[in-house]
C-alpha positions, 0 to 999 in steps of 0.5 A: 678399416671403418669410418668407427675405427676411423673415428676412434683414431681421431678422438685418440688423436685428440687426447694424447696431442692435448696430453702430450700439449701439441697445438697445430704451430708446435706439431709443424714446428716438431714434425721430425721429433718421431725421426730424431728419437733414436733412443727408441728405435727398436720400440717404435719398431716393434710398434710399426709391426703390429697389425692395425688392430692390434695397435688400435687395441694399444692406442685405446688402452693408452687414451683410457690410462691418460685419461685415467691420470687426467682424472686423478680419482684416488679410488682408481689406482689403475684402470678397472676390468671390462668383461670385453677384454681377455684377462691378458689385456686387463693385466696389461691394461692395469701395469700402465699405472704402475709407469712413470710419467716420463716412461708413459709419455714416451709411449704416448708420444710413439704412439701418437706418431705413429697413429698419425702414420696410420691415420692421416685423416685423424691427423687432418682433423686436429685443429683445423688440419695439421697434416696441411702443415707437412708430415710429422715423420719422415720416416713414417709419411714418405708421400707427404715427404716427397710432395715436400721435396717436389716443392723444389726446397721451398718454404711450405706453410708453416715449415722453414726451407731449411727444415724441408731440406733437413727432412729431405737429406734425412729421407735419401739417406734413409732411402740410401741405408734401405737399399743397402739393407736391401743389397745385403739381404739378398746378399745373405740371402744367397748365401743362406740358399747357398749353406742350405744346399750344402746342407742337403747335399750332405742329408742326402749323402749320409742318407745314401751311406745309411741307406746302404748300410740299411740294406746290409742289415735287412740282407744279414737278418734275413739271412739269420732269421732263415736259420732261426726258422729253420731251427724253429722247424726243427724244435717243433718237429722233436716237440711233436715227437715228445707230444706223441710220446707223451700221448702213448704214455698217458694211455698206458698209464690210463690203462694200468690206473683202470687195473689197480683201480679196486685197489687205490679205491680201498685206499681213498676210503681208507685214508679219508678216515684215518684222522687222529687215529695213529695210535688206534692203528699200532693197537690194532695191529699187534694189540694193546697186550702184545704192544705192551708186553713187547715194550716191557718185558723185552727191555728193548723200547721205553714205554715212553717211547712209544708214549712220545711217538703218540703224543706227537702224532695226535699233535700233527693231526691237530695242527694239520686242523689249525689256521696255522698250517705251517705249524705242522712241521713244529709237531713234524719234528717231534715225530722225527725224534720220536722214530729216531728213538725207537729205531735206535733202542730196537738197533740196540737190542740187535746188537746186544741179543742172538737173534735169528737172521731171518729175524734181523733180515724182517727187522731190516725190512721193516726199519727200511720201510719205517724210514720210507714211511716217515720220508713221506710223511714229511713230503706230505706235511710240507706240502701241507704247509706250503700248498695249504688248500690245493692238497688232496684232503686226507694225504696227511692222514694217510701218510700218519696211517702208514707211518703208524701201521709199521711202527706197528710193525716194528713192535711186532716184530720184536715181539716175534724176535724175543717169543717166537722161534726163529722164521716163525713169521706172520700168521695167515690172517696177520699176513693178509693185514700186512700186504694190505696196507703195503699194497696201498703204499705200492699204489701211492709209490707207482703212482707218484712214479708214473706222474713223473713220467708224465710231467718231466723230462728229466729225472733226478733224485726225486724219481730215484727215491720213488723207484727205491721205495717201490723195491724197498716195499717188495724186499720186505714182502717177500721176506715176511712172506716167504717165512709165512709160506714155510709154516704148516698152515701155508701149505695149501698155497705154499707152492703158487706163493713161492712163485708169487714171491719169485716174480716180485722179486725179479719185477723189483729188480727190472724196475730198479734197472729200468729206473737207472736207465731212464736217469741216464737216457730220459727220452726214451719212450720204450723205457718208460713204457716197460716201467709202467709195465713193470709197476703194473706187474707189481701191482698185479702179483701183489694183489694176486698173492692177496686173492691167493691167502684169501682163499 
């Protein structure tokens, strides 16, 4: 330590034995005082722990307090801030005002104590050297001590015989409690060396039975993670499989798209235009005089009927245009109403009229079909309004144009049923609009089909609507046609018709029986194939019979 620190400890010295009222005789006279105070053991304890600076750090705070007290300035209730000290020590600095005066004078009193323990030479300075007199502690100052025991018992300057011989029997008996602690320590000591090997004995034992069972897990999961592996293999060879069926698949509907292509171009062109034109498309098709006079002269349909059926499909084209799109099935549902009105009045009529059974076989049909149309069009405005923005445009439009043209269809059919001999039929050029627009329900069903083929590996009731729709439209082909084919005019093409007609037919049955098939065995490649086959010869003979009365 340096001469500064020594110097510090000195003038600290100085001030807390003026403070405490020590002279040189009082401090000789109580030079046990530090010994004796039992009732602060532990704290004097506590202080002899501390490092030299660290009770040099307390010492100052304490003088500068004392000095502080001596003052007695009223405007200084408590020592101020000092930017060299950390806000701790401040703190601390400022909580030795709030103690009272006995409770400071006993830290004081330890701390000079032990300053003098620490510092001789501070000691020595005081008054012309106290420390001459004897130690102030025996339990601090063991050197001074013994020289005091070395004097044999006799008197020391300023010290009685009798305080010598007190101060020595305190210091063996200290020696003796010292080395008994010592005794003791070593005793627990050994004993704690002793628990601690227990103690690892037992970690390594646990640690060796946890080990082992460690290794019977890692042996088990290898064991399943073989299995799992070879599982793994097993899914991803039967994926591959699917892929590649998957892959021949894709191509063969590639190639039949490319055939029917001329055909879904027409009906993208069409559809892209058929907004709020529902109604325009029955005038068109049985025209405005006929669609009347089939209304009201036959007694079969309400003119409101029809009056409702157009309202509410110019309500759905115009909510289908809103910000609401969810508003579509509001006006879908008048639209239900309005089918289900008209299908009733026209099963009415059949009930309570002799009409033909052609007529009630092409009547069938065609409600067959009605029903089909409005199935899709209520797919269509569901999907508008839960996929709003990722529907193709104009699929709405399209599917109003379908339902329309064989609402059409219906009010033609029972202007045929009430003026026309029984089998009369279409005309020619009334035929050739009839199979276009069932030639573009056709394509939309064949497509929707080969989409699920691609996408699922499953097949449910969905796929079976799809293959019952696409026979449902070829049942009410042939029907309608094959009563054309019997009129004069058709007998130039009568007989290439007919058997036209006769492979619609027998392709509508396979596909019926291929789609059952599927349902039950959904994996199988060569079953999909022939259905794409067989939608494609759908696709083909229709479009042939087309080219066929074009002719």
């Amino acid at each position: 330590m340096s001469n500064s620190t020594d110097d510090a400890a000195a003038q600290q010295y100085d001030v807390l034995a003026s403070f405490l009222g020590f002279t040189a005789a009082t401090l000789a006279a109580n030079a046990n005082q530090a010994a004796i105070a039992t009732s602060r053991q532990g704290a004097k304890e506590k202080m002899m722990r501390l490092s030299r600076q660290q009770f040099m750090d307390l010492s100052t705070d304490v003088t500068d307090e004392i000095k502080r007290r001596i003052a007695d300035v009223k405007d200084v209730p408590f020592l101020p801030l000092s930017d060299l000290y950390l806000p701790k020590r401040n703190q601390a600095r400022q909580k030795l005002a709030t103690l009272p005066a006995p409770k400071f004078k006993e830290l004081a009193t330890d701390i000079f104590w032990d300053l003098e323990r620490r510092f001789p030479g501070a000691a020595q300075q005081y008054s012309g050297g106290v420390a001459a007199a004897g130690p102030r502690s025996a339990v601090e100052n063991v050197a001074p001590l013994s020289s005091m025991v070395a004097g044999g018992g006799r008197g020391v300057e300023g010290i009685s015989p009798e305080t010598v011989d007190r101060l020595r029997n305190e210091y063996e008996s200290r020696i003796e409690a010292l080395q008994n602690k010592i005794v003791q320590m070593e005793k627990d000591h050994r004993t704690a060396r002793e628990e601690q090997q227990r103690s690892y004995d037992l970690t390594i034992s646990d640690q060796s039975a946890r080990m082992q069972d460690l290794e019977g897990n890692h042996s088990r999961l290898k064991d399943d993670y073989l299995k799992l592996k070879n599982k793994f293999d097993a899914l991803q060879d039967d994926y591959n499989n699917q892929q590649q069926i998957a892959s021949d698949i894709r191509t063969e509907a590639t190639n039949l798209l490319e055939e029917i292509k001329s055909l879904t171009h027409k009906n993208e062109e069409l559809s892209a235009q058929l907004a709020a034109k529902a109604r325009q498309s029955i005038i068109a098709t049985v025209g405005v005089a006929a669609a009347d006079a089939a209304v009201e002269d036959s007694g079969v349909l309400d003119k409101m009927r029809l009056q409702a059926y157009y309202d509410a499909v110019d309500n759905l084209l115009q909510a289908s245009k809103s910000k609401t799109p969810t508003s579509v099935l509001v006006a879908m549902k008048s639209i239900v109403i309005a089918c289900k009105n008209i299908t009733e009045d026209a099963e009415l009529y059949e009930s309570n009229n002799n009409i033909s059974a052609e007529s009630r076989d092409s009547l069938e049909a065609i409600k067959n079909n009605l029903s089909n149309s409005l199935t899709e069009l209520m797919g269509a405005a569901k999907s508008h309004a839960t996929n709003y923005g990722s529907v193709a445009p104009g699929v709405l439009e399209a599917a109003v144009d379908g339902l329309s043209s064989t609402v059409g269809d219906l009010v033609r059919g029972l202007k045929e049923a009430l003026g026309m001999p029984a089998g009369s039929g279409y005309e020619i050029d009334e035929l050739k609009d009839y199979l276009e627009k069932q030639t573009d329900l056709i394509v939309q069903a064949i497509q929707s089909l080969l989409n699920s083929m691609r996408q699922n590996q499953t097949f449910g009731p969905d796929f079976t609507a799809t293959v019952s729709s696409i026979s449902t439209i070829v049942t009410s082909i042939v029907q309608v046609s094959g009563i054309t084919m019997s009129k004069p005019s058709a007998a130039g093409f009568r007989v290439r018709g007919l058997e036209i007609l006769a492979d619609l037919k027998e392709s509508s049955g396979k596909i019926g029986e291929l789609g059952a098939n599927l349902v039950a065995q959904p994996s199988s490649k060569a079953l999909k194939q022939r259905i794409a086959s067989s939608s494609y010869e759908i696709a083909k003979f229709v479009k042939e019979l087309i080219s066929l009365i074009e002719q």
